[in-house]
C-alpha positions, 0 to 999 in steps of 0.5 A: 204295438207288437212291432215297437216292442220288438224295435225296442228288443233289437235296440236292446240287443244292439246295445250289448251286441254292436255287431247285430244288424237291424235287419238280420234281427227283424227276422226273428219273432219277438220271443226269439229276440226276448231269448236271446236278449237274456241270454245277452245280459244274464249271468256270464258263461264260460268264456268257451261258450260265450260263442254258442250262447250269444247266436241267435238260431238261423231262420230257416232257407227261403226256397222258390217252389221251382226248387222243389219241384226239380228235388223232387223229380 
């Protein structure tokens, strides 16, 4: 059930934002995608923040356990 409600958020999403690639999105949890919808298809902003307010925040780097290793030593 959870999985169709967060398609259901991305095809929204997509809808206010053309650019937004289902893959991209399917990386973030539902909350995450429920925020930034809001923020999609709420009051305008500034037209100076209309960058800031419409990037979803970048999921964290993926590191191999081989990396950290070396940083460590």
């Amino acid at each position: 059930m959870q999985e169709n409600n967060k398609r259901q958020l991305i095809e929204q999403i997509r809808q206010h934002n053309t650019t937004a690639e289902e893959q991209y999105l399917m990386q973030f949890d539902e909350a995450s995608l429920q925020q930034y919808l809001d923020r999609l298809i709420g009051a305008p902003v500034a037209r100076n923040q209309v960058k800031k307010s419409r990037r979803l925040p970048q999921p964290a780097p993926q590191t191999r356990q081989g990396d950290a290793l070396r940083k460590a030593s």
